[in-house]
C-alpha positions, -999 to 999 in steps of 0.1 A, spaced: -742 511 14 -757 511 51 -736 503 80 -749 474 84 -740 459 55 -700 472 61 -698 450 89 -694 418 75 -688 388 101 -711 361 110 -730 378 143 -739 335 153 -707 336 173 -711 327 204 -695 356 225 -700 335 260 -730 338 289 -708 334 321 -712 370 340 -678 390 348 -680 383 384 -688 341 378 -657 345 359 -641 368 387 -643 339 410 -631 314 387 -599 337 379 -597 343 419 -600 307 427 -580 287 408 -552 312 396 -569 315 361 -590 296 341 -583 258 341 -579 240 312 -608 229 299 -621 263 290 -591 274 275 -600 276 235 -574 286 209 -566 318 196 -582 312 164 -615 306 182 -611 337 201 -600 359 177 -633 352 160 -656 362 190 -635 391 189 -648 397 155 -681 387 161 -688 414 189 -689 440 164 -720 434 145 -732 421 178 -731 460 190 -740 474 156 -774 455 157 -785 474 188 -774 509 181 -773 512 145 -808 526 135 -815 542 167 -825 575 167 -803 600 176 -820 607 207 -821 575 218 -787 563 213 -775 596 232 -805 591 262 -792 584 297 -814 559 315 -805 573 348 -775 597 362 -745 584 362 -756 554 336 -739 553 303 -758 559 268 -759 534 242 -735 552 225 -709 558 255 -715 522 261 -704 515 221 -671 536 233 -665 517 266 -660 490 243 -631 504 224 -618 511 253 -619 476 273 -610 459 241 -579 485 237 -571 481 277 -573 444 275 -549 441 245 -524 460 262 -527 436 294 -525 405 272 -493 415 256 -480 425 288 -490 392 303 -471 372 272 -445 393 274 -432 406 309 -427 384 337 -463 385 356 -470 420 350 -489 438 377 -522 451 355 -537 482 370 -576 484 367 -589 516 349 -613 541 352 -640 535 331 -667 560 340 -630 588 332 -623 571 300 -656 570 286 -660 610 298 -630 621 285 -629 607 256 -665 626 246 -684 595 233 -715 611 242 -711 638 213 -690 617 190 -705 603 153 -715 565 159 -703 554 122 -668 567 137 -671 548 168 -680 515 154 -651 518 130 -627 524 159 -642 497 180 -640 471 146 -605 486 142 -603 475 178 -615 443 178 -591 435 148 -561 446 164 -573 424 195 -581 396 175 -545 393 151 -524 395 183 -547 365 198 -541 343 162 -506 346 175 -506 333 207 -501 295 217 -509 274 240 -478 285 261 -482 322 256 -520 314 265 -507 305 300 -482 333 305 -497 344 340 -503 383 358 -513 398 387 -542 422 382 -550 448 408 -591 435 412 -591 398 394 -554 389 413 -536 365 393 -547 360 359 -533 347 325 -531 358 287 -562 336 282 -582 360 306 -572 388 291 -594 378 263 -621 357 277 -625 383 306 -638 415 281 -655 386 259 -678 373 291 -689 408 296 -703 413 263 -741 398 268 -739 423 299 -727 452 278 -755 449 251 -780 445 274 -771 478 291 -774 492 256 -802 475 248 -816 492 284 -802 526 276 -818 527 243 -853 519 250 -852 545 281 
């Protein structure tokens, strides 16, 4: 069975268009999201889902070379960009939980050029890294079917957005994902 054909949620999803830094000052000026963009964990949770054959679609039958190219030094591969993913999905649970569950959590920014080198994406088997980042993605997702309205809310300070909520947590990695496959898309195609 191909990879493709493991990955089995509807890729029609909207995953959102806004660019992280239109959302960045949204977040900055109004002390998150207002209202009226706020949709409910269900919804969300299935975006999260959807992001995965999203990503498989670019990378899966690449050749090796090309998944592994670098467009320029310093850029990211199409594969390391598959990791970064795990990663901000994994990073952005973690401040979501902290967000419904401390009182407004200070949420340090990461390093994501470190993460993605350390963790040797570069060299690592893409079936394993799209299972991870589906793992991923699940995780994210069944802690977001949990939340409500309330939790949605639950506000925290983060060290380069400033005060943000549970809701950013997820709609923040979600905005970035048209930006994310296009850099793969670009990394790919050399």
């Amino acid at each position: 069975m191909s990879l493709r054909r493991r990955i089995n949620v509807d890729s029609r999803v909207s995953i959102g268009r806004n660019r992280p830094s239109q959302h960045r000052a949204a977040v900055g000026n109004s002390g998150g999201l207002c209202h009226a963009f706020v949709v409910s964990g269900g919804q969300l949770a299935e975006r999260l889902r959807a992001t995965v054959p999203l990503v498989a679609e670019v990378v899966v039958d690449l050749p090796d070379i090309r998944l592994r190219a670098r467009p320029r030094p310093g850029e990211w591969s199409a594969i390391e960009v598959v990791g970064h993913l795990i990663d901000k999905f994994d990073h952005w649970a973690v401040r979501a939980r902290r967000a419904v569950s401390e009182e407004f959590p200070h949420l340090d920014p990461y390093d994501q050029d470190r993460c993605v080198r350390d963790s040797g994406y570069q060299d690592a088997d893409l079936t394993l890294l799209l299972g991870r980042l589906a793992a991923s993605a699940e995780r994210f997702a069944r802690f977001v079917e949990t939340l409500d309205a309330t939790a949605m809310e639950r506000p925290a300070d983060h060290g380069e957005y400033g005060r943000i909520s549970a809701h950013d947590c997820v709609v923040l990695p979600l905005q970035s994902m048209p930006e994310h496959l296009a850099q793969a898309r670009a990394a790919a195609s050399g």
